[in-house]
N, C-alpha and C positions, 0 to 999 in steps of 0.2 A: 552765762556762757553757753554758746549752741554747741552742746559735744552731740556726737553722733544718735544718743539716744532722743534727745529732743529733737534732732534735727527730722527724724525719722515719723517723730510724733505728730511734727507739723506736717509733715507731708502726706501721710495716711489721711488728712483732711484735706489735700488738696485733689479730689477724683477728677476734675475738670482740666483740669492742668496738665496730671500726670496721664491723663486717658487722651488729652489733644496730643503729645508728644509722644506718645505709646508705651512707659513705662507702665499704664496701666491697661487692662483692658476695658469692654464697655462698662463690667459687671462691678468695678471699682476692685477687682482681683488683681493683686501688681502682676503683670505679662512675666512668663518664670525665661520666655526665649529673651527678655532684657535684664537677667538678675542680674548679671555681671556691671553691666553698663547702671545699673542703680547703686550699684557699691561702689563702683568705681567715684559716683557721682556722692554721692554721701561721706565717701573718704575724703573728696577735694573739699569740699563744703566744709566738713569740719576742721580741714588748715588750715582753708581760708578765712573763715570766720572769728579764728584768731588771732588773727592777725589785721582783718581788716575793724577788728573794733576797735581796735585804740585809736581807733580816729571820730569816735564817736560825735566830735564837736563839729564835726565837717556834713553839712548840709546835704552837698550837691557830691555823688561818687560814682564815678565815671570807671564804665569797664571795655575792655574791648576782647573780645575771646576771636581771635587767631584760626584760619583752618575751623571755624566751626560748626562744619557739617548739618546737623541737621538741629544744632543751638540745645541740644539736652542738657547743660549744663547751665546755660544764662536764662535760662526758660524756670529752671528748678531754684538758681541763688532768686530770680528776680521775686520768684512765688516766696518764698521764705523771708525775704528782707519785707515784702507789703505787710508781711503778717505780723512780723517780731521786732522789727527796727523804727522806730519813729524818727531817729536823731540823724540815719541815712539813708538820703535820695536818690537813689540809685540810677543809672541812665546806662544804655545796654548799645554798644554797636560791636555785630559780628562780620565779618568778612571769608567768603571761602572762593573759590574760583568755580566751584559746581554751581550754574545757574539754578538747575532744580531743587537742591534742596536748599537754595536762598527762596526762592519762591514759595517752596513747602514752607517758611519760618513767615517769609511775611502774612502766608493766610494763616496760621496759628499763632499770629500777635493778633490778628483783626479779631477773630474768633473770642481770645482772653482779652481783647479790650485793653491789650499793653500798647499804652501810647510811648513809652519811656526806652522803648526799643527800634535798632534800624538795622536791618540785614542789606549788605552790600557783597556786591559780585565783584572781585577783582584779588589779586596777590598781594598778599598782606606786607611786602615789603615796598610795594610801590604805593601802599594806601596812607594817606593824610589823616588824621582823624579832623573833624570841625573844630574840636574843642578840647582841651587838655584830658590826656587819659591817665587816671589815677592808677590802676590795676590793669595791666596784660595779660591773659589768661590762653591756654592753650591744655587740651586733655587729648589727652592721644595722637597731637598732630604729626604726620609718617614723617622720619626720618628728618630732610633739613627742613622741612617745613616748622619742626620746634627751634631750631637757629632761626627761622624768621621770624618768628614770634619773640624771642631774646634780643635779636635787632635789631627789631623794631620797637619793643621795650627801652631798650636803650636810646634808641633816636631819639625817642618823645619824650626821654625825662622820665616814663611813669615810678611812682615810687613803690608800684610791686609788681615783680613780675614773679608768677606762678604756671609753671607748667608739669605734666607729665610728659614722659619726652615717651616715643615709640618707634619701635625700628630703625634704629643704631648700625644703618647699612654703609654709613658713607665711608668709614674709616680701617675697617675693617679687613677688603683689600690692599691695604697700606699696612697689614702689620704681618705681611708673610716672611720680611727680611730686613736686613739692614738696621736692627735694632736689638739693643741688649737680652733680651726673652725672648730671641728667638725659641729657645730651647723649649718654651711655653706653649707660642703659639705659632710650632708645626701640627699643632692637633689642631681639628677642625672645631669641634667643640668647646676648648678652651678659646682657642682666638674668636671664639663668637660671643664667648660671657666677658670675656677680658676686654674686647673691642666695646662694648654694652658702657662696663665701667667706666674706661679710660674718655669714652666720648662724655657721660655727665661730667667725669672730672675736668675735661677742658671745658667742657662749657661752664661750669661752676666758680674756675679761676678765671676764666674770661669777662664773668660778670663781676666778682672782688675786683678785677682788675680795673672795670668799669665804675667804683665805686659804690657799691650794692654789699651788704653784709649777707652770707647765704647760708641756707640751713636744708637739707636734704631728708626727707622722710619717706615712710611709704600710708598709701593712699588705702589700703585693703589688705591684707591676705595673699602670699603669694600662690593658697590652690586658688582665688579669684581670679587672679592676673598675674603673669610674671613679669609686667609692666606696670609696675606698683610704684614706682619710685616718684616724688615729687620734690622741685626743686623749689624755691619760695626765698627767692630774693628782695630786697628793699633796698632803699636804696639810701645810702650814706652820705657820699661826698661827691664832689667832682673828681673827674676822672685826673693821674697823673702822667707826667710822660713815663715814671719809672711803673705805672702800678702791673704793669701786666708781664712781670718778668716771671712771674710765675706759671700762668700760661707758657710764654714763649720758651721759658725750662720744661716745660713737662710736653711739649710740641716737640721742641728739636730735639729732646731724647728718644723719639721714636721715628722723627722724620715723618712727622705728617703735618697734615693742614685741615681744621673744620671748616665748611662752607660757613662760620657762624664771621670769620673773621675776615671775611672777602667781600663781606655786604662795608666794610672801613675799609676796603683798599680806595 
């Protein structure tokens, strides 16, 4: 099993890698202005890698990372599966709307000699993938950009969807009234950790409701990040008409609505 110590061990041997992408610098010193973003990326690696072994009989495993910026993340599982995995084949399509740093990923796939990878400009809810995508992947994508990575997960079927969700803005303004706690969140500061929660929790039952068994961790250390939380869905069944009463109970107790569930209107 890759837990965090191995995971770590492989990569202090990948200087190439980690020094194209910047986690390292020339001198093979990991860059200290990206610790965070190293831990972050080492926390997701080792949920994921828990999860995506049980499928070890499976050849070809297809990932798609959402919002992925500048691909620190698909750059680092891709370096690590060449090394450690013979049983999974890994194939890498990222998607972010910044042309620049899609361009900055395609000249640091040519660089590493990754054929198995394709960086694409465009919104992730409008994007098709070619071929079936096994895992959805999404680390820090702002606010509903992690809802579009969830359904978009859900459109395609994939049978995991993994994200860290970041900046829990959209629901927030919707929770100054007209709901049971108020009494809670007239404070600014609670209604901002409470709105935080309540948005994983609908999106959590939104995906059980989708058919997805879901389990909630954290990725790091909350003095790392106080964006630690990761969500790591699979996915179970098909969807039913009753299944998403649960959402839609924990929705109209507060009188709000996630952008996660307007991409199904």
């Amino acid at each position: 099993m890759l837990d965090k110590g191995y995971i770590e061990q492989i990569l202090n041997s990948k200087n190439e890698v980690l020094e194209s992408i910047g986690l390292k610098v020339k001198s093979g010193v990991y860059n200290r202005n990206k610790q965070k973003k190293y831990d972050e990326i080492v926390g997701f690696c080792e949920h994921l890698f828990k999860v995506i072994f049980n499928e070890v009989g499976k050849k070809r495993f297809v990932f798609l990372e959402c919002s992925c910026g500048k691909s620190y993340l698909s750059f680092v599982i891709n370096s690590i599966l060449s090394s450690f995995s013979e049983n999974l084949i890994p194939y890498f399509y990222g998607i972010d709307k910044n042309r620049n740093v899609i361009e900055k990923c395609v000249k640091i796939k040519s660089v590493l000699g990754y054929s198995n990878m394709e960086f694409i400009e465009g919104n992730t809810i409008n994007y098709t993938p070619p071929r079936h995508v096994d895992a959805v992947l999404a680390l820090h994508a702002c606010d509903t950009a992690t809802d579009e990575a969830i359904a978009k997960g859900i459109e395609i079927g994939a049978k995991f969807i993994i994200v860290v969700p970041c900046c829990q803005n959209q629901i927030r303004p919707q929770l100054k009234s007209g709901h049971p706690l108020t009494a809670l969140t007239d404070f600014g500061l609670l209604r901002y950790r409470f709105a935080n929660i309540l948005t994983e929790a609908l999106r959590s039952q939104f995906l059980r409701g989708n058919g997805y068994s879901v389990e909630l961790k954290e990725i790091a250390s909350i003095k790392t990040t106080p964006k630690n939380l990761i969500i790591i869905a699979r996915k179970k069944s098909k969807r039913k008409e009753h299944s998403l009463k649960s959402y839609n109970s924990l929705s109209k107790i507060f009188n709000i609505q996630l952008k996660l569930q307007e991409f199904f209107l």
